[in-house]
Steps between C-alpha positions, in 0.01 A plus 500: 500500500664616165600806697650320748708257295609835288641620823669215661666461127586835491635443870746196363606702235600795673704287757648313228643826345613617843702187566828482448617402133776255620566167683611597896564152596833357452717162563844475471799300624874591551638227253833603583504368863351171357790420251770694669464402908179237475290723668162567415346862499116529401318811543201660454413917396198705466482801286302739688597777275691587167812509666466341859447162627498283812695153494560220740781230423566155651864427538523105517895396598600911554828539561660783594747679242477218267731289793565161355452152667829351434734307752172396704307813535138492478270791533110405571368842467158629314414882550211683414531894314202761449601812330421780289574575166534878307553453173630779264425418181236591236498322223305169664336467900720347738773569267878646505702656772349404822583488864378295764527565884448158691474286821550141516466252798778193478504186699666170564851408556830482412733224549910441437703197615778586627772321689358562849166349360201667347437885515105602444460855474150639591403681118152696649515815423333819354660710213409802335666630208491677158476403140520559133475360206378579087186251431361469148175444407417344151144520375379555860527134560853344512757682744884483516646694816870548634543654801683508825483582846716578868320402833593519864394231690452527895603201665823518677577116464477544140709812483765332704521189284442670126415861498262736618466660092331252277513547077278325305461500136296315233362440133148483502252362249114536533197521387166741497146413533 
C-alpha cells in the first residue's frame, strides 16, 4: 500500500513538472468596437503552446468596415471567427508580434430607407482573411492587444452593396486563467 501511494505521488508529481508553467486560457474583448461603433466583440483563446493559440470570437452588431448607422441605416448582423494565432515574441507566452489567419461566418441583414422605400440587403456570407497585431502580456494574467486585420468576404450581394475586402481592427483587453 505504501508502495503504491509512493508511486501514484510520484506519478502527480512528475505530471505536474511536465505541465506547462503558464495559464493557456484566455478572455478578452475588443473595447474599441464597444465605445467607438456599439458593437460588442467577446472572444475566447487557448494557448496550446508558448507561442500558438486557437481563438473563437462572437461579433454581436458586426458591421462591416466600421459602416455607420446614420440617416436610417441599421445593420442586424452577428458573425462568428475561429483562427489561429503565431506569436513571435519571447519575453512572456502568447505575447508580442503575432499573426492570425482566420474564417468567420456573418449573418443577418442590412437595411436603408431610401426614397423608393426600404432596401434589405442579404449580409450571409463567409470571409477569410489575415491579421496582425502586438499583444502584451503582464504578469501572465492581464492582456492588452492591438491588432488589425483585411478579409474577403464571398457573397456577391454584399460585394455589390459594400465591398468584397473587409478591414477590421481593434483594442483588446483580457484576461488569463
Amino acid at each position: 500500500m505504501k508502495k503504491t501511494l509512493i508511486l501514484i505521488f510520484a506519478l502527480i508529481l512528475s505530471l505536474k513538472l511536465t505541465a506547462q508553467e503558464f495559464p493557456n486560457n484566455e478572455i478578452k474583448l475588443n473595447i474599441a468596437n464597444v465605445i467607438a461603433i456599439a458593437s460588442v466583440e467577446v472572444g475566447y483563446e487557448y494557448l496550446f503552446d508558448y507561442n500558438q493559440s486557437i481563438d473563437a470570437e462572437i461579433l454581436i452588431n458586426d458591421r462591416i468596415n466600421f459602416y455607420d448607422e446614420t440617416n436610417s441605416k441599421k445593420f442586424n448582423t452577428n458573425s462568428f471567427k475561429l483562427g489561429y494565432n503565431f506569436y513571435f515574441g519571447t519575453e512572456n507566452p502568447g505575447s508580442g508580434l503575432f499573426f492570425n489567419p482566420f474564417v468567420k461566418y456573418r449573418f443577418g441583414d442590412f437595411e436603408e430607407e431610401t426614397n423608393f422605400g426600404e432596401i434589405t440587403t442579404d449580409m450571409n456570407t463567409f470571409i477569410v482573411g489575415l491579421g496582425s497585431g502586438y499583444k502584451w502580456n503582464f504578469s501572465n494574467s492581464f492582456i492588452i492587444a492591438i491588432y488589425g486585420s483585411v478579409g474577403r468576404n464571398f457573397s456577391d450581394e454584399v460585394k455589390e452593396r459594400f465591398s468584397a475586402i473587409e478591414f477590421h481592427g481593434g483594442l483588446g483587453i483580457g484576461y488569463r486563467f
